[in-house]
N, CA, C and O atoms as a printed pandas DataFrame, in Angstrom:
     atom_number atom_name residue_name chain_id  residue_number  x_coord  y_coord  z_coord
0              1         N          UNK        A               1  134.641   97.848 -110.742
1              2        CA          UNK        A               1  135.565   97.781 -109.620
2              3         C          UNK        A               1  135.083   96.692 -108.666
3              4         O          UNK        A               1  133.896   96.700 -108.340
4              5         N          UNK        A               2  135.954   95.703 -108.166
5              6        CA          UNK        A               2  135.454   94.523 -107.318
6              7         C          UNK        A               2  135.764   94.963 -106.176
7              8         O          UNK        A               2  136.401   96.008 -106.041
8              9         N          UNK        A               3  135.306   94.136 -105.050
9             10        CA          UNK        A               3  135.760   94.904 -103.772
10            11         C          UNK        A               3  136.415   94.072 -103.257
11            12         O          UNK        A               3  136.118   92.985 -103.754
12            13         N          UNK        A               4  137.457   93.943 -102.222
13            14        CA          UNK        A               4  138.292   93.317 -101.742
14            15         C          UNK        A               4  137.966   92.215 -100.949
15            16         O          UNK        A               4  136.832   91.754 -101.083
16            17         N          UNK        A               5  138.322   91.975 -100.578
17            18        CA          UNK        A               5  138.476   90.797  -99.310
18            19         C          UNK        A               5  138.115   90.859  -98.041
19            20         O          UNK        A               5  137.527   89.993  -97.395
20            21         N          UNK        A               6  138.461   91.853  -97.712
21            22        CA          UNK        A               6  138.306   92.359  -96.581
22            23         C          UNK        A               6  137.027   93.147  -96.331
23            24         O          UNK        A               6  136.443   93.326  -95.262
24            25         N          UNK        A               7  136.674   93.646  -97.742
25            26        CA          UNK        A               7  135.379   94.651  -98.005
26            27         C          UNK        A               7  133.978   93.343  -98.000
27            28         O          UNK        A               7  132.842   93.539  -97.569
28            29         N          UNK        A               8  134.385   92.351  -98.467
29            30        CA          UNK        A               8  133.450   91.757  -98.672
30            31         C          UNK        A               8  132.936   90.928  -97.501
31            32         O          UNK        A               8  131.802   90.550  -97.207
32            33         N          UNK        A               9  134.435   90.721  -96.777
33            34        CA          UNK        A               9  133.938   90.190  -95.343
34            35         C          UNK        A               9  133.208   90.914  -94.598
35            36         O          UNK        A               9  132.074   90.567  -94.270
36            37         N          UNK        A              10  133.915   92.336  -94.124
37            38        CA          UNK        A              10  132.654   93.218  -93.397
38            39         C          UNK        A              10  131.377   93.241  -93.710
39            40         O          UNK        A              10  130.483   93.588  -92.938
40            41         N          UNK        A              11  131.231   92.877  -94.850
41            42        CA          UNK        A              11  129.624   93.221  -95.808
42            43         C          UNK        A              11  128.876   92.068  -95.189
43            44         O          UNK        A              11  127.967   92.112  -94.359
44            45         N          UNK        A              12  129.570   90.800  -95.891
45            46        CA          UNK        A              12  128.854   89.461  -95.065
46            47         C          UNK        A              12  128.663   89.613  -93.701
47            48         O          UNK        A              12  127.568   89.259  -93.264
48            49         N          UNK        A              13  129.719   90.189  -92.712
49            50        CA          UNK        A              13  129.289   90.260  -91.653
50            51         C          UNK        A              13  128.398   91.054  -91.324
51            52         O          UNK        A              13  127.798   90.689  -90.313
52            53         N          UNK        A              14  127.902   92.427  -91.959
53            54        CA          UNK        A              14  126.864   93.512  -91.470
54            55         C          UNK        A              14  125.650   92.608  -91.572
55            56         O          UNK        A              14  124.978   92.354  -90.572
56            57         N          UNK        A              15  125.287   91.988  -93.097
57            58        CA          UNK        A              15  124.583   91.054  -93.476
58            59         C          UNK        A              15  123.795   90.274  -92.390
59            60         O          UNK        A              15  122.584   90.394  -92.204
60            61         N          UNK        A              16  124.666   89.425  -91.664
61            62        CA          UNK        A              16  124.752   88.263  -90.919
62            63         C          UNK        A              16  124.098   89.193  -89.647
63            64         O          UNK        A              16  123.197   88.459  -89.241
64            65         N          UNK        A              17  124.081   90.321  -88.876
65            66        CA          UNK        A              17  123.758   90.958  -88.011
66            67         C          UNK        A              17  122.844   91.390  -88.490
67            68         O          UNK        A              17  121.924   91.111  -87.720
68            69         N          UNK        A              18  122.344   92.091  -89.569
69            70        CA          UNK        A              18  121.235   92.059  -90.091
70            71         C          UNK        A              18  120.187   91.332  -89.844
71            72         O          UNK        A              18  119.245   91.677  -89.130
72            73         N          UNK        A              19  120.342   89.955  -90.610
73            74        CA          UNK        A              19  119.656   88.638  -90.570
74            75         C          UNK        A              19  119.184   88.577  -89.388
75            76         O          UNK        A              19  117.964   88.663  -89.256
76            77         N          UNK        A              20  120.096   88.402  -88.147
77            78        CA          UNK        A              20  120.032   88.075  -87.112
78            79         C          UNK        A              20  118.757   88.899  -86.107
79            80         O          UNK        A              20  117.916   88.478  -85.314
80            81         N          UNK        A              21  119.063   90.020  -86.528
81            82        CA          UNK        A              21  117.738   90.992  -86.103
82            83         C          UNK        A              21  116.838   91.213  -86.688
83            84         O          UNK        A              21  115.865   91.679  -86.095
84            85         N          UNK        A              22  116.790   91.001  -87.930
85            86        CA          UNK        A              22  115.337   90.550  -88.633
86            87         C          UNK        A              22  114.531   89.316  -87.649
87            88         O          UNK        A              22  113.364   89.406  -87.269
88            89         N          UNK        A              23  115.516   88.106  -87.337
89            90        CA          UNK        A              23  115.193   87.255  -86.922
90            91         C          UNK        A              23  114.377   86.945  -85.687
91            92         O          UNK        A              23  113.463   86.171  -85.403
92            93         N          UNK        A              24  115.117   87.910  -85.051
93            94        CA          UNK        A              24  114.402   88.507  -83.825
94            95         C          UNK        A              24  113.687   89.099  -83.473
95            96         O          UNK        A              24  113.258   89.223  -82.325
96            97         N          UNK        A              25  113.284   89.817  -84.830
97            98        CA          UNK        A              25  112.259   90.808  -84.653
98            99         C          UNK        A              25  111.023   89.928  -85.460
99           100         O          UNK        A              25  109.943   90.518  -85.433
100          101         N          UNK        A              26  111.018   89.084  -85.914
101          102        CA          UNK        A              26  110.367   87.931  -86.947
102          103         C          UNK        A              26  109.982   87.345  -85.569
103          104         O          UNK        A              26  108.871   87.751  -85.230
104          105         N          UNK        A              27  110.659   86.368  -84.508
105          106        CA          UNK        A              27  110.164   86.116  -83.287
106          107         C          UNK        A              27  109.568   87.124  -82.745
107          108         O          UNK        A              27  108.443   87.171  -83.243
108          109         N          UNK        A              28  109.693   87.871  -82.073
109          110        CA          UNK        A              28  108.700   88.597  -81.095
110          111         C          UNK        A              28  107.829   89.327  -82.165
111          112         O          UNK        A              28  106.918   89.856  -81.527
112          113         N          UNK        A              29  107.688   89.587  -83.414
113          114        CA          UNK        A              29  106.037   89.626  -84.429
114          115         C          UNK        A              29  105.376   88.380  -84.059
115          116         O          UNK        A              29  104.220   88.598  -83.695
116          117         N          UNK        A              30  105.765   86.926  -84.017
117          118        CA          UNK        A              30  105.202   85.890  -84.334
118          119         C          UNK        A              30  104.543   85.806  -82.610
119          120         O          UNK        A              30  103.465   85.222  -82.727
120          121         N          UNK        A              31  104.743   86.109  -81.307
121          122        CA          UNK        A              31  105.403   85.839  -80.406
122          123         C          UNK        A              31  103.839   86.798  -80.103
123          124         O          UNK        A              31  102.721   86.319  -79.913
124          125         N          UNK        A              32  104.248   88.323  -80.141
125          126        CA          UNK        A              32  103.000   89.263  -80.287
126          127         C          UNK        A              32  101.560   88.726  -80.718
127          128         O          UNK        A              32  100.523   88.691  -80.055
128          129         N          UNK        A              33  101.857   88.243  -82.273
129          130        CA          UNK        A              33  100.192   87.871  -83.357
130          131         C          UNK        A              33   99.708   86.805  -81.987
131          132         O          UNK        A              33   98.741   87.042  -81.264
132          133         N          UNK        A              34  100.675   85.547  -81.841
133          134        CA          UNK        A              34   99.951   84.164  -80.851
134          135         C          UNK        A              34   99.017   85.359  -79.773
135          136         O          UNK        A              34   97.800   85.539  -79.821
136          137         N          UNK        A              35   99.885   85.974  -78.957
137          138        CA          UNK        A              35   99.468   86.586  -77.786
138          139         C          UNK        A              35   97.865   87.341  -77.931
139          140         O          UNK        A              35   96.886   87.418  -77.189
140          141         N          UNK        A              36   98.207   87.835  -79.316
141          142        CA          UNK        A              36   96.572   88.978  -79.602
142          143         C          UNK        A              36   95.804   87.876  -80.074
143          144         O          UNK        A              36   94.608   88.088  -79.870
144          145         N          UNK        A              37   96.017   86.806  -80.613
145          146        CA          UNK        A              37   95.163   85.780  -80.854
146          147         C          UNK        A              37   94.629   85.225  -79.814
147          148         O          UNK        A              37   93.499   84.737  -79.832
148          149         N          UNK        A              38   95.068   85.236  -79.230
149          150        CA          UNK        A              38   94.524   84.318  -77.415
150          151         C          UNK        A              38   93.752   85.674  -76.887
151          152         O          UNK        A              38   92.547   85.529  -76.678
152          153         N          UNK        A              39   94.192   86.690  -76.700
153          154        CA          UNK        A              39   93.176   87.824  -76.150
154          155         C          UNK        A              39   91.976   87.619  -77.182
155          156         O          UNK        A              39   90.961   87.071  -76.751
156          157         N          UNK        A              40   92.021   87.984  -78.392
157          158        CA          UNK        A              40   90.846   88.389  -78.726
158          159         C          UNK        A              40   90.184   86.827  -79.305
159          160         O          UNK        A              40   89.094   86.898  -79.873
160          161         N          UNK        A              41   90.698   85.736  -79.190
161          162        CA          UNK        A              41   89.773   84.197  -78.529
162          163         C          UNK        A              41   89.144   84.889  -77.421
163          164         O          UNK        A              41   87.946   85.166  -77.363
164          165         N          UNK        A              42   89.840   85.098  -76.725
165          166        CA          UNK        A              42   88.763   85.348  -75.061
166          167         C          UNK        A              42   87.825   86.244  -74.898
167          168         O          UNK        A              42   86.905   86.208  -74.080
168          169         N          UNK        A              43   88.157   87.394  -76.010
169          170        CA          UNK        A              43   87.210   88.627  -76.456
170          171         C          UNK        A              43   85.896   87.933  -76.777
171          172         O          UNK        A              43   84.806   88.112  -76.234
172          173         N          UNK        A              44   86.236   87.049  -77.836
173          174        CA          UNK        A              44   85.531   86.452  -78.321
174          175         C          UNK        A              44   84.209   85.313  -77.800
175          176         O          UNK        A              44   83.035   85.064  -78.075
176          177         N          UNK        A              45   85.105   84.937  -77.042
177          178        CA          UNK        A              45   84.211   83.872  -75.747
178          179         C          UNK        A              45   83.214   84.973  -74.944
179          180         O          UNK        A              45   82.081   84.495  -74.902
180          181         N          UNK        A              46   83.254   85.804  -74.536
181          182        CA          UNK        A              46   82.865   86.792  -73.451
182          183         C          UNK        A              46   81.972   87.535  -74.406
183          184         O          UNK        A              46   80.902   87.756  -73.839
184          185         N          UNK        A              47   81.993   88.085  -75.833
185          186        CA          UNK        A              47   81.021   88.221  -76.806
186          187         C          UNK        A              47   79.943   87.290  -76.943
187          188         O          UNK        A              47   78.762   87.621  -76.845
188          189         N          UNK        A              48   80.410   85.934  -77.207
189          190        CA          UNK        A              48   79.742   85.258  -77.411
190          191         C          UNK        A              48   78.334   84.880  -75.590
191          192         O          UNK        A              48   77.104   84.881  -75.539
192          193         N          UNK        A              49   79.047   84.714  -74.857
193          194        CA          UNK        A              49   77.942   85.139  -73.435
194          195         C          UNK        A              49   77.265   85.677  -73.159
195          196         O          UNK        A              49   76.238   85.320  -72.582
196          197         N          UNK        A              50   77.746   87.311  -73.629
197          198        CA          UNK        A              50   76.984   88.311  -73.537
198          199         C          UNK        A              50   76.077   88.290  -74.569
199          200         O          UNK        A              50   75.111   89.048  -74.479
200          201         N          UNK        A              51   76.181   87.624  -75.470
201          202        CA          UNK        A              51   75.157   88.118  -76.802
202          203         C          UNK        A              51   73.989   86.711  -75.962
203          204         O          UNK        A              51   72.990   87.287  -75.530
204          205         N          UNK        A              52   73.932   85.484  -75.735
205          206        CA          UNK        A              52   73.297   84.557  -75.437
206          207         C          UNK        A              52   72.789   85.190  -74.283
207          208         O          UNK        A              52   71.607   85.453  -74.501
208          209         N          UNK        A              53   73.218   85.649  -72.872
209          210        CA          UNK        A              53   72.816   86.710  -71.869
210          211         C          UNK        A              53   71.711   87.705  -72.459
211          212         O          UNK        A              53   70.640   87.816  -71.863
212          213         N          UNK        A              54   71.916   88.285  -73.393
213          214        CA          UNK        A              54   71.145   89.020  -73.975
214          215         C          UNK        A              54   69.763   88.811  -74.690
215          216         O          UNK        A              54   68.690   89.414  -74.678
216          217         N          UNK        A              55   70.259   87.688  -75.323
217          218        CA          UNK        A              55   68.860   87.220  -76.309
218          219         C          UNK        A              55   67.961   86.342  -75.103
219          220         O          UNK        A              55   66.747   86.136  -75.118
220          221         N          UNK        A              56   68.905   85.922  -74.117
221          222        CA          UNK        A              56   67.868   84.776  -72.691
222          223         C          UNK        A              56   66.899   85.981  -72.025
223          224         O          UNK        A              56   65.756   85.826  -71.595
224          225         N          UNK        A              57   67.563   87.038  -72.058
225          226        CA          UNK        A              57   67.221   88.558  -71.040
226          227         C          UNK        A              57   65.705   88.865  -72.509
227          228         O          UNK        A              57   64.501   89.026  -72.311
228          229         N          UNK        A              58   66.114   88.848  -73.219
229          230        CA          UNK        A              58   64.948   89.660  -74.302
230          231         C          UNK        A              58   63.735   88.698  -74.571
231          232         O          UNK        A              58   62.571   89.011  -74.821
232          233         N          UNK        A              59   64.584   86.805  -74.399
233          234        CA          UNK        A              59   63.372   86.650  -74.666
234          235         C          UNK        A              59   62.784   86.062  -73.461
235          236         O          UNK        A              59   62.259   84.959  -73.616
236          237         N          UNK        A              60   62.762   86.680  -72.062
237          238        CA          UNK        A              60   61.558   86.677  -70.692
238          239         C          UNK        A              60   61.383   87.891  -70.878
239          240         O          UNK        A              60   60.735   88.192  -69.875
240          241         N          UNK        A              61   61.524   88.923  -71.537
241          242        CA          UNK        A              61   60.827   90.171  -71.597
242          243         C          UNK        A              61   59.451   89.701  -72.353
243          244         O          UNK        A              61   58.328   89.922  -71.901
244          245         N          UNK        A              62   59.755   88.945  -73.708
245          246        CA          UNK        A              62   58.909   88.793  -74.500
246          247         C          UNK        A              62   57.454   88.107  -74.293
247          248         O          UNK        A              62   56.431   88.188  -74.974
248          249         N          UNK        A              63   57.836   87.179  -72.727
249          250        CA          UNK        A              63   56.646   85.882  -72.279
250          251         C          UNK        A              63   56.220   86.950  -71.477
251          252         O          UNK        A              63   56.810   87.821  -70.837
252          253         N          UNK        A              64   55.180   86.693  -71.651
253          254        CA          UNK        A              64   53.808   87.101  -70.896
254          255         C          UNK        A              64   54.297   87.039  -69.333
255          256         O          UNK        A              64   54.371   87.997  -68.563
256          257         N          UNK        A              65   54.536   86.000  -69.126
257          258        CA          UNK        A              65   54.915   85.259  -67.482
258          259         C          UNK        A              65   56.038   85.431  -67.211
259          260         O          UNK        A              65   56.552   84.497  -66.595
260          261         N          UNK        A              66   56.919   86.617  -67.511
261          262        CA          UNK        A              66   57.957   87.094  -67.163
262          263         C          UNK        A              66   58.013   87.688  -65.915
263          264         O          UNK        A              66   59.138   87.859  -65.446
264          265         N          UNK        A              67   57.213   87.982  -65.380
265          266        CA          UNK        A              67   56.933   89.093  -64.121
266          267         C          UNK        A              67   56.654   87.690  -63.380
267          268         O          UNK        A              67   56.037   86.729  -63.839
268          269         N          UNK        A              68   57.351   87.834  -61.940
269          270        CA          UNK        A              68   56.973   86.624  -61.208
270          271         C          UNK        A              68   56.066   87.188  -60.458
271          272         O          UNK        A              68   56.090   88.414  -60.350
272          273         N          UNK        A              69   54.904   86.290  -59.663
273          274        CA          UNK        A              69   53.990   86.684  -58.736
274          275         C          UNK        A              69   54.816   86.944  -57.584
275          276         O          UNK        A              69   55.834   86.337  -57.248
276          277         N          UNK        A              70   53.976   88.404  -56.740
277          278        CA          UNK        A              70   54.616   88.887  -55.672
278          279         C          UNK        A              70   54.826   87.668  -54.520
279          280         O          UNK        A              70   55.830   87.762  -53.813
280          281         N          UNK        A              71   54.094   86.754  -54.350
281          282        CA          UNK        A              71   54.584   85.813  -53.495
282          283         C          UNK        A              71   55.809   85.160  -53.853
283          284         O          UNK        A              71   56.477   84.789  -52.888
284          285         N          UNK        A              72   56.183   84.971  -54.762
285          286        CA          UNK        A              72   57.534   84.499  -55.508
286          287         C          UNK        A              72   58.691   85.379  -55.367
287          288         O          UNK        A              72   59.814   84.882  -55.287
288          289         N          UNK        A              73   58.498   86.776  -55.326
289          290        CA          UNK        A              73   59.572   87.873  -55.370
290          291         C          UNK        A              73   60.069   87.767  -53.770
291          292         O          UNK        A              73   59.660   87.332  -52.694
292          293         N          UNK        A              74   61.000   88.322  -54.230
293          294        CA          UNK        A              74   62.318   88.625  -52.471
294          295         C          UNK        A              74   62.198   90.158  -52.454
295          296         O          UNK        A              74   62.366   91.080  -53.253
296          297         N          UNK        A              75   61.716   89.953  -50.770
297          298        CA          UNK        A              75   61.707   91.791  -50.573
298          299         C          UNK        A              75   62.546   92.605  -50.890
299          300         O          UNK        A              75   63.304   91.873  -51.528
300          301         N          UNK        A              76   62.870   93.325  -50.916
301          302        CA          UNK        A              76   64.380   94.515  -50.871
302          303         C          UNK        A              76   65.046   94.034  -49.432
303          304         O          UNK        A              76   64.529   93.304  -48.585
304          305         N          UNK        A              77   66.307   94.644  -49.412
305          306        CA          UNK        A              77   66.898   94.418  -48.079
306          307         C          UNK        A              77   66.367   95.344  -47.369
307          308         O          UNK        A              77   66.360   94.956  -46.200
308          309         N          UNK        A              78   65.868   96.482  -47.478
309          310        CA          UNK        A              78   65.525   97.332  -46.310
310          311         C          UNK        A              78   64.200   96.729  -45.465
311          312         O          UNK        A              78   63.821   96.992  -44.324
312          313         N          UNK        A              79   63.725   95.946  -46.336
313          314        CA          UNK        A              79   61.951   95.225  -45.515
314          315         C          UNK        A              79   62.894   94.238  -44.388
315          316         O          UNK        A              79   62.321   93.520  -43.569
């Protein structure tokens, strides 16, 4: 059984609205991924600080001459 003319137009047209919101929903996926890509770049930057922060912090633990002489140190605020 073939379908008419009229059957086949509605079809193309559901189709075509279809498409259209795939399309849109294809943009704002693509639109989203950029966006989490730029956050977790910046995640990434701020990892990367903290880990260099960390290893600078571990290694003046490690020197001997890590401790500054008390003439060198700043009182507390209450002195």
């Amino acid at each position: 059984m073939s379908e008419s003319y009229e059957e086949l137009k509605l079809r193309c047209e559901r189709l075509e609205r279809d498409n259209e919101r795939m399309q849109e929903r294809i943009t704002w996926l693509e639109s989203t991924v950029d966006d989490n890509n730029k956050y977790l770049d910046d995640l990434m930057l701020r990892i990367d600080k903290v880990e260099r922060q960390i290893k600078y912090l571990a290694s003046m633990q490690e020197q001997p001459d890590a401790v500054r002489p008390l003439s060198e140190e700043t009182p507390p605020p209450h002195y």
